[in-house]
N, C-alpha and C positions, 0 to 999 in steps of 0.2 A: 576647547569649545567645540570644533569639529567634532571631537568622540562625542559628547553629551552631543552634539544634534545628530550623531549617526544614531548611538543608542535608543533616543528618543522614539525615530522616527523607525527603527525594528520594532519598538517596542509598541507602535500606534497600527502598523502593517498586520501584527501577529492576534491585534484586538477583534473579536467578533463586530462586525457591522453594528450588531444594534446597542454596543458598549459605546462606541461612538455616534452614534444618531440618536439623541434620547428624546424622545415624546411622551410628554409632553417635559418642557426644560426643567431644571432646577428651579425649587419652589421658589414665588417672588411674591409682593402684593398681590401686583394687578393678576394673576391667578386667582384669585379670591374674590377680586372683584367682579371680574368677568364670571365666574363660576354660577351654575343653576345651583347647584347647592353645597352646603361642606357641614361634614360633623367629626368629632372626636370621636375614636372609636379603643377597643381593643382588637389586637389578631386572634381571632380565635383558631384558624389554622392557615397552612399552606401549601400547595406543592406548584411545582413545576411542570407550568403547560409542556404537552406534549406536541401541541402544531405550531408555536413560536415559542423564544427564546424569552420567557417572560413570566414571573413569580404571581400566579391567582391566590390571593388572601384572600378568607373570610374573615367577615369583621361585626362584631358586637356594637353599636352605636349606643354612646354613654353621656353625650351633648350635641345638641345640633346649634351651630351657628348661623346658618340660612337652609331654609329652602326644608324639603323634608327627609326622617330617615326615619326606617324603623323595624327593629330587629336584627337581623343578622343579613348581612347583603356581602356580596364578591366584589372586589376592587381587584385591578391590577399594578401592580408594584411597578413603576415605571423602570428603564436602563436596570432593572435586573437587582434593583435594592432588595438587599436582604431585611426580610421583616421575620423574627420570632414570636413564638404564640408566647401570647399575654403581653405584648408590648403593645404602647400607648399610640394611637398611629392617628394620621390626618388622613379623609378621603374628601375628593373636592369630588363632586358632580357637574360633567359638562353637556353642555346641549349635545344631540347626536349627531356626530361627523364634523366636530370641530378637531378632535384628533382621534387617533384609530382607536381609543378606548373611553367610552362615558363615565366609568369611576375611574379613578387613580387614588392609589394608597400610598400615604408615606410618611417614614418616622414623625414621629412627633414630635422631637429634639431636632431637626431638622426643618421642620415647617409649622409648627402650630403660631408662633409666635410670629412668624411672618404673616402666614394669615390672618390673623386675630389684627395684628395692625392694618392690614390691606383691606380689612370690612369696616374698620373706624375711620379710616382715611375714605372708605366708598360713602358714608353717607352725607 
Protein backbone atom coordinates (compact mmCIF):
# COMPACT_ATOMS: atom_id res chain seq x y z
CA UNK A 1 0.00 0.00 0.00
CA UNK A 2 2.87 2.47 0.94
CA UNK A 3 4.54 1.83 -2.82
CA UNK A 4 1.07 2.40 -4.55
CA UNK A 5 0.76 5.74 -2.57
CA UNK A 6 4.55 6.55 -3.15
CA UNK A 7 4.20 5.70 -6.92
CA UNK A 8 0.95 7.65 -7.07
CA UNK A 9 2.12 10.64 -5.73
CA UNK A 10 5.68 10.58 -8.32
CA UNK A 11 3.36 10.11 -10.48
CA UNK A 12 0.95 13.35 -9.69
CA UNK A 13 4.48 15.50 -8.86
CA UNK A 14 5.88 14.65 -12.41
CA UNK A 15 2.12 15.84 -14.04
CA UNK A 16 2.03 19.48 -15.77
CA UNK A 17 0.05 21.85 -13.61
CA UNK A 18 -2.66 22.35 -15.95
CA UNK A 19 -3.14 18.16 -16.17
CA UNK A 20 -4.09 18.65 -12.79
CA UNK A 21 -6.19 21.89 -12.53
CA UNK A 22 -8.75 21.46 -15.16
CA UNK A 23 -11.13 24.46 -16.26
CA UNK A 24 -13.54 24.10 -16.66
CA UNK A 25 -14.29 20.28 -14.79
CA UNK A 26 -15.39 17.24 -16.34
CA UNK A 27 -18.51 17.58 -18.21
CA UNK A 28 -21.75 17.22 -15.79
CA UNK A 29 -25.53 18.65 -16.29
CA UNK A 30 -25.46 21.64 -14.44
CA UNK A 31 -22.65 22.74 -17.24
CA UNK A 32 -25.42 22.86 -19.50
CA UNK A 33 -27.54 24.34 -17.72
CA UNK A 34 -25.65 27.21 -16.53
CA UNK A 35 -24.16 27.41 -20.30
CA UNK A 36 -25.04 30.69 -22.66
CA UNK A 37 -25.01 28.38 -25.40
CA UNK A 38 -24.12 24.61 -26.56
CA UNK A 39 -24.23 22.83 -29.99
CA UNK A 40 -22.89 19.54 -31.63
CA UNK A 41 -20.31 19.99 -33.74
CA UNK A 42 -17.48 18.39 -35.83
CA UNK A 43 -13.52 19.08 -35.39
CA UNK A 44 -12.65 20.33 -38.23
CA UNK A 45 -9.00 20.86 -37.28
CA UNK A 46 -6.51 21.48 -34.45
CA UNK A 47 -3.21 22.43 -33.05
CA UNK A 48 -1.66 23.25 -30.23
CA UNK A 49 -1.58 26.73 -28.72
CA UNK A 50 1.68 28.09 -28.45
CA UNK A 51 1.08 30.59 -25.26
CA UNK A 52 -0.72 27.83 -22.99
CA UNK A 53 -0.63 24.29 -22.65
CA UNK A 54 -4.08 23.91 -24.41
CA UNK A 55 -5.55 22.07 -27.78
CA UNK A 56 -7.56 25.16 -30.09
CA UNK A 57 -10.23 23.18 -32.25
CA UNK A 58 -12.00 24.33 -35.04
CA UNK A 59 -15.47 23.16 -35.17
CA UNK A 60 -18.15 22.84 -37.82
CA UNK A 61 -21.66 23.21 -35.78
CA UNK A 62 -24.16 20.43 -37.00
CA UNK A 63 -27.08 21.14 -34.12
CA UNK A 64 -27.49 23.77 -31.77
CA UNK A 65 -29.26 22.83 -28.50
CA UNK A 66 -29.36 26.38 -26.88
CA UNK A 67 -28.36 29.63 -27.50
CA UNK A 68 -26.63 30.30 -31.14
CA UNK A 69 -23.88 29.05 -33.50
CA UNK A 70 -22.98 29.34 -36.85
CA UNK A 71 -20.43 28.08 -39.11
CA UNK A 72 -17.33 27.18 -38.13
CA UNK A 73 -16.00 28.79 -34.63
CA UNK A 74 -12.61 27.94 -32.23
CA UNK A 75 -13.27 26.15 -28.91
CA UNK A 76 -10.70 25.19 -26.57
CA UNK A 77 -10.15 21.52 -25.58
CA UNK A 78 -10.16 21.78 -21.83
CA UNK A 79 -7.21 19.65 -19.49
CA UNK A 80 -5.49 19.03 -22.91
CA UNK A 81 -8.23 16.50 -24.38
CA UNK A 82 -7.37 15.09 -27.38
CA UNK A 83 -9.97 15.87 -30.09
CA UNK A 84 -9.33 14.34 -33.93
CA UNK A 85 -10.53 16.04 -37.00
CA UNK A 86 -13.90 14.73 -37.90
CA UNK A 87 -14.83 13.76 -34.65
CA UNK A 88 -18.33 14.35 -33.15
CA UNK A 89 -17.45 16.93 -30.35
CA UNK A 90 -19.76 19.12 -27.65
CA UNK A 91 -18.91 22.91 -27.29
CA UNK A 92 -20.78 24.59 -24.40
CA UNK A 93 -20.57 28.58 -24.55
CA UNK A 94 -19.95 30.54 -21.38
CA UNK A 95 -20.54 34.01 -20.34
CA UNK A 96 -17.26 35.97 -20.40
CA UNK A 97 -15.01 35.40 -17.41
CA UNK A 98 -16.92 32.76 -15.85
CA UNK A 99 -13.77 30.63 -16.68
CA UNK A 100 -10.55 31.54 -18.55
CA UNK A 101 -12.10 30.38 -21.93
CA UNK A 102 -15.88 31.19 -23.37
CA UNK A 103 -16.01 28.10 -25.78
CA UNK A 104 -14.84 24.64 -24.54
CA UNK A 105 -14.94 21.60 -26.75
CA UNK A 106 -15.40 18.25 -25.89
CA UNK A 107 -15.83 14.68 -27.08
CA UNK A 108 -18.98 13.80 -27.73
CA UNK A 109 -18.84 10.26 -26.16
CA UNK A 110 -18.08 11.97 -23.28
CA UNK A 111 -20.42 14.67 -22.90
CA UNK A 112 -23.26 14.97 -25.21
CA UNK A 113 -25.54 12.75 -23.41
CA UNK A 114 -24.85 14.50 -20.29
CA UNK A 115 -25.83 17.61 -21.65
CA UNK A 116 -28.78 16.75 -23.62
CA UNK A 117 -29.99 15.53 -20.03
CA UNK A 118 -28.82 18.69 -18.05
CA UNK A 119 -31.11 21.05 -20.76
CA UNK A 120 -34.36 18.56 -20.13
CA UNK A 121 -33.62 18.53 -16.38
CA UNK A 122 -33.13 22.81 -16.96
CA UNK A 123 -36.58 23.41 -18.23
Amino acid sequence: MKTLLLALTIVALALPSYVLACSPAYPDESMARESKGLFVGTAVSSRWSDERPHLNVRVKATEVLRGKASGDTFAISPCALPINDGERVVVVQYEAGKYDYDQVVYPADMAEKVFRVGLRAGH
